[in-house]
C-alpha positions in Angstrom: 48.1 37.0 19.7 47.9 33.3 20.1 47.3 32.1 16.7 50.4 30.6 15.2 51.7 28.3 12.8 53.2 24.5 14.2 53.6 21.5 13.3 50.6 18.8 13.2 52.4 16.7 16.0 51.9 20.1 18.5 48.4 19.9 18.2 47.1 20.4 21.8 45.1 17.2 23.3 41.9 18.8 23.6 38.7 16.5 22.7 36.6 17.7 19.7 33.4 19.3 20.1 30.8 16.3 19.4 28.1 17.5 17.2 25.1 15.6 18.4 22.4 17.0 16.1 24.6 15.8 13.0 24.9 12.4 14.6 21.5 11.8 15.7 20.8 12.8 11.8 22.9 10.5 10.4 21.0 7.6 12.4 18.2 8.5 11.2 19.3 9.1 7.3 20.5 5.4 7.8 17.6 4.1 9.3 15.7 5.7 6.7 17.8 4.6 3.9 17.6 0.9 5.4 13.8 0.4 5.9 13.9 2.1 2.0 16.0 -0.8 1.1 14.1 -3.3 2.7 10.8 -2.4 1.5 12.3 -2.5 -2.3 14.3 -5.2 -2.2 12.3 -7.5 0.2 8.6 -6.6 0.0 6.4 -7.9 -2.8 5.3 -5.4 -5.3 2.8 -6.7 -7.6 -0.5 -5.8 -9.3 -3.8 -6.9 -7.3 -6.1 -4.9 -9.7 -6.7 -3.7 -13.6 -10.0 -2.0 -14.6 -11.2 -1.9 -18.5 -14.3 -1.0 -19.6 -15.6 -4.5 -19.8 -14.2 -6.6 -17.6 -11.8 -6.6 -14.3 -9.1 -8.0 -13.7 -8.2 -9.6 -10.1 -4.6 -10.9 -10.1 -4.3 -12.6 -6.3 -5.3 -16.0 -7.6 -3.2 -18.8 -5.8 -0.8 -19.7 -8.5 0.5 -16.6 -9.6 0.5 -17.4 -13.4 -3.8 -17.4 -13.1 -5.9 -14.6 -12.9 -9.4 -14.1 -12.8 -11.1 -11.9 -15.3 -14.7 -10.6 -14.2 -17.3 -9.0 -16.5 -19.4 -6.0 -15.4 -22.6 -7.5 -16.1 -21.2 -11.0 -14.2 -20.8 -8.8 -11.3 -23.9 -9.5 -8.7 -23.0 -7.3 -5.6 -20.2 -5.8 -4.5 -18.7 -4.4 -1.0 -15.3 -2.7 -0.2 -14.9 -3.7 3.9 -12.0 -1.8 5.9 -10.0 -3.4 8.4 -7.4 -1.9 10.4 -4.1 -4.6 8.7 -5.7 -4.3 5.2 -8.7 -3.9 3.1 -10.5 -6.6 1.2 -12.5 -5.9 -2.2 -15.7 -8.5 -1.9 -17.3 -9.7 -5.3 -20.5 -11.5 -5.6 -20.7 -13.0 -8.8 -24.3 -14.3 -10.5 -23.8 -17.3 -9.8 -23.3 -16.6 -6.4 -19.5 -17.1 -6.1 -17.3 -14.7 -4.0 -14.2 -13.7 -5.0 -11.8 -11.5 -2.2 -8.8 -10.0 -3.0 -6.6 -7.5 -0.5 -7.0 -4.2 -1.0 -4.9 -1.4 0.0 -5.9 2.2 -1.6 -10.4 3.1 -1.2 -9.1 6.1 -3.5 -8.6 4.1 -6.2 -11.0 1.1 -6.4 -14.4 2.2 -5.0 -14.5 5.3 -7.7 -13.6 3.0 -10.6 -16.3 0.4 -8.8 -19.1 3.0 -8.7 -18.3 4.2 -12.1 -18.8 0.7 -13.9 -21.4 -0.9 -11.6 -22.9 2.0 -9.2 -26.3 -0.1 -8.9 -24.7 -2.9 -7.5 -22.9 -2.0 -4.3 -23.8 -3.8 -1.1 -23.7 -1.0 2.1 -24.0 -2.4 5.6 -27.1 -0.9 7.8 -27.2 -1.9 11.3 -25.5 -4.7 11.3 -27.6 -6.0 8.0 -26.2 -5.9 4.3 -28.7 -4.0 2.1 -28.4 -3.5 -1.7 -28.5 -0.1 -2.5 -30.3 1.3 -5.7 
């Protein structure tokens, strides 16, 4: 039998067995926990959008204490347009303002949009905007 009890000094010099999977892990746990970190601590997190039953509520004006607050029945057209960095919400008001704002979640806003003012959403056909009925 070669197991025995020594002293911690008579250890044999052997190298460790180097448990790669637990390193390449830990890399990534702390490359994880860093980006996490980043995007809480760095990253803006505000509110672009609030929805009531009267009005909405667009909060990306250019001093941050203003906000613009938009009644269904100003609302002329509207068109939610993808792009591939973000989204932008497009308002036409009656008197023929546009107001944009950045968008980032369809799931949210073009349900609430079609719920208050269905009549009024502007589709692109062929290259031409048409107001659906």
């Amino acid at each position: 039998m070669k197991s025995k009890i020594l002293r911690i000094r008579n250890i044999p010099k052997e190298p460790p067995i180097i448990a790669i999977f637990n390193d390449l892990f830990s890399y990534i746990g702390v490359l994880m926990f860093g980006m996490s970190a980043f995007c809480l601590f760095v990253l803006p997190d505000r509110k672009l959008i609030d929805f009531t039953h009267d009005y909405i509520i667009l909060y990306n004006c250019k001093e941050r204490e203003n906000c613009s607050l938009i009644y269904w029945e100003d609302i002329l057209t509207w068109q939610y347009i993808w792009r591939a960095d973000h989204d932008d919400l497009e308002i036409e008001l009656v008197d023929h303002t546009v107001k944009t704002i950045e968008c980032f979640s369809r799931k949210t806003v073009v349900p609430l949009l079609r719920a208050f003012v269905r009549d009024k959403e502007k589709v692109i056909i062929k290259g031409k905007r048409v107001k659906t009925t």
